[in-house]
C-alpha positions in Angstrom: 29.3 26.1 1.0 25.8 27.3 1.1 25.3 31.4 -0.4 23.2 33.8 0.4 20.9 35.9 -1.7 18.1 38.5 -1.8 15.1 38.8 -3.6 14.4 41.0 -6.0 10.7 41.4 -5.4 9.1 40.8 -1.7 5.3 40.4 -2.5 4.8 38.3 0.4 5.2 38.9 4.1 6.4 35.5 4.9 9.2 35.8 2.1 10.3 38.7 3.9 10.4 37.4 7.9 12.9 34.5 6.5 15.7 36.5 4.8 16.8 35.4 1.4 16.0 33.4 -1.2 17.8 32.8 -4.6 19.5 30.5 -7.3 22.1 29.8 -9.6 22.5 32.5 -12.3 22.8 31.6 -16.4 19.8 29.7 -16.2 16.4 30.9 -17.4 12.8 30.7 -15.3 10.2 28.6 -16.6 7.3 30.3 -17.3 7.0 28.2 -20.5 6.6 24.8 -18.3 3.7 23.1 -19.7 0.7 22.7 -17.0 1.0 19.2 -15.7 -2.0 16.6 -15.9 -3.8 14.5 -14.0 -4.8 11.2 -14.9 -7.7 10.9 -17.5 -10.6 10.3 -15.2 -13.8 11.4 -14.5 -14.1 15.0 -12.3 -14.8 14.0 -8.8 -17.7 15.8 -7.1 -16.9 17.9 -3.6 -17.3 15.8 -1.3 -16.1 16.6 2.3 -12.8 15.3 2.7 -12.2 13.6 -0.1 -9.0 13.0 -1.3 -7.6 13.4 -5.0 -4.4 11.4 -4.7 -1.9 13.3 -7.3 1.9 12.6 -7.8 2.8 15.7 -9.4 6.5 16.5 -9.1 8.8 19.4 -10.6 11.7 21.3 -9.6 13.2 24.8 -9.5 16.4 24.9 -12.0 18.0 27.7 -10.1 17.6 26.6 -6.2 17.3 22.7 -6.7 14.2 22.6 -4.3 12.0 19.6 -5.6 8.0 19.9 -4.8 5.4 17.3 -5.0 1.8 17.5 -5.3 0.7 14.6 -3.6 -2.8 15.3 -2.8 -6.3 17.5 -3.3 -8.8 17.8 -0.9 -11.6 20.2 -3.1 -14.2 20.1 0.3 -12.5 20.5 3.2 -15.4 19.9 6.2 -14.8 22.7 8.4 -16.5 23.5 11.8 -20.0 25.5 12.1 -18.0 27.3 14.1 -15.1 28.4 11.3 -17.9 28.3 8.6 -19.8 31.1 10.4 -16.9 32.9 11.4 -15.2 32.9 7.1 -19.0 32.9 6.1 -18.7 36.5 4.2 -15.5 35.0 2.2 -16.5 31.4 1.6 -19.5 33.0 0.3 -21.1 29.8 -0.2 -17.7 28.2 -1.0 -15.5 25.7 0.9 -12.2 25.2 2.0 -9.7 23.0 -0.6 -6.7 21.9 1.1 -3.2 20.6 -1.2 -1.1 18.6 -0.2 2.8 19.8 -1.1 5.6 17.5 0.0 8.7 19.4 -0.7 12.4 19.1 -0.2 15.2 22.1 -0.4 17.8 21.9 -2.4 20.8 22.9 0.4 23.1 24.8 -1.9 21.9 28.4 -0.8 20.4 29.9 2.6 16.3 30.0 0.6 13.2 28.2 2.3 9.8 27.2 0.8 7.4 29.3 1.9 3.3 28.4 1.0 3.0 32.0 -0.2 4.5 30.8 -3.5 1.4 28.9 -3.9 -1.7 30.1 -5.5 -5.0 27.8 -5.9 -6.8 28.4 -9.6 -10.8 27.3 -9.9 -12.9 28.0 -12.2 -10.8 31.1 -12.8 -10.7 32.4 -9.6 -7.6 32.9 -7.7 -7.0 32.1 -4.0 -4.4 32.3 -2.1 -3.2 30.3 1.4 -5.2 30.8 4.7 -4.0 27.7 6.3 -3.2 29.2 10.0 -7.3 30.1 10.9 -7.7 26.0 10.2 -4.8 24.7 11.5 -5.9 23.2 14.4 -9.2 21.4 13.0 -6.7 20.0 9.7 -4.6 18.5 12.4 -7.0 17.1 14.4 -8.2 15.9 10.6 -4.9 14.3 10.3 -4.2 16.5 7.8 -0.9 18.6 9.1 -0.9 22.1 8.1 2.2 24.0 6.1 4.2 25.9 8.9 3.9 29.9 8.7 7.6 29.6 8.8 8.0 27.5 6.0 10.2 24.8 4.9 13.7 25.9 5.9 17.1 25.4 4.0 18.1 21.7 4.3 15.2 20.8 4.9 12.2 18.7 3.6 8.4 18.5 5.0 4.8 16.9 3.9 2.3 19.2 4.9 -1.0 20.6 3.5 -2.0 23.8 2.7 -6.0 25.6 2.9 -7.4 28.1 0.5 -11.1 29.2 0.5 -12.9 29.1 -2.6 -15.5 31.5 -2.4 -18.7 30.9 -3.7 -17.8 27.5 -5.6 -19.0 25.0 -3.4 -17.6 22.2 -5.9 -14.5 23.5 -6.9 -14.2 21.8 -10.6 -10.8 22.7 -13.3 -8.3 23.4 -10.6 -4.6 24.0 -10.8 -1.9 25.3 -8.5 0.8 27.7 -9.7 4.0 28.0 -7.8 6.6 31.6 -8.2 9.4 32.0 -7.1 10.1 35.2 -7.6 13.8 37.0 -9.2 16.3 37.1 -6.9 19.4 38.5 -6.4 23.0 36.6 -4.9 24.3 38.3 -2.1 28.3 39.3 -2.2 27.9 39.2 -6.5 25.2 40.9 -7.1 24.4 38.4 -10.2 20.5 38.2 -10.8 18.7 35.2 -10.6 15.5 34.7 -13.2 11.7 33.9 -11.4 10.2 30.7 -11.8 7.1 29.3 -12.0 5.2 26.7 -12.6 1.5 25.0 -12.9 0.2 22.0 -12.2 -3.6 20.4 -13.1 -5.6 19.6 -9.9 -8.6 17.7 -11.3 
């Protein structure tokens, strides 16, 4: 029987529009996880639409969900159109696109949401703006994380957009993923954060 359960924190508006999210208790988050790497290689350049094909998998202890990183894009090529319009944010930058292939673990009422995600270059933080290039990734063949997120019982291969601003060859990039403390509904028992990186290229 699946539980449900609140968060403790609601930093995100999407977190908030799908109700609640939480894990197992007794079981400590993993802020310690080692940062996972990529192949020993040669940093690609930027080019535009270029995949880095990554198999980077790990797994929240508390809620089961599994998450893959199964691809980087570092130059997404955008329209003129959407260039001019984000040209005061991109700043000279471009969009990266990652792609997350992600399954739920079913035991509680919790969905994956892309506002867990947050894109690292260079040491500068970006978060997800995938809904203003949804419709050019798609027609990109690239199929864009839903707003909604990945629901309970549910798994979904989808990428997610972040703009880089002013790097227009995004170089040392990772993506960390929080979920934040939560709380089980009915027991009140508190459920630990976790969070995790992963080494882009």
């Amino acid at each position: 029987m699946k539980r449900f359960l609140s968060l403790a924190l609601l930093p995100l508006l999407v977190v908030c529009s799908l109700g609640a999210c939480s894990s197992k208790t007794g079981t400590t988050g993993s802020s310690d996880t080692p940062v996972l790497e990529t192949p020993a290689g040669d940093v690609p350049t930027a080019a535009a639409n270029d995949v880095i094909a990554l198999d980077l998998s790990f797994t929240d202890p508390q809620l089961a969900d599994t998450v893959t990183i199964a691809g980087f894009m570092p130059s997404f090529g955008i329209s003129p159109a959407l260039r001019d319009k984000f040209s005061a944010g991109l700043n000279g930058g471009v969009v990266s696109l990652v792609e997350v292939q992600a399954q739920t673990g079913g035991e509680y009422y919790s969905s994956i949401v892309a506002g867990r995600f947050r894109l690292i270059c260079n040491d500068q933080r970006s978060v997800p703006q995938t809904s203003p290039f949804a419709d050019e990734m798609t027609t990109a063949g690239f199929p864009p994380f839903p707003d909604s997120g990945i629901s309970a019982g549910e798994s979904g291969d989808y990428w997610i957009a972040f703009l880089v601003s002013g790097d227009p060859n995004p170089t040392d990039c990772t993506l960390s993923y929080t979920r934040d403390a939560a709380v089980e509904s009915g027991t009140g028992d508190e459920i630990p954060e976790f969070t995790t990186t992963v080494q882009l290229n």
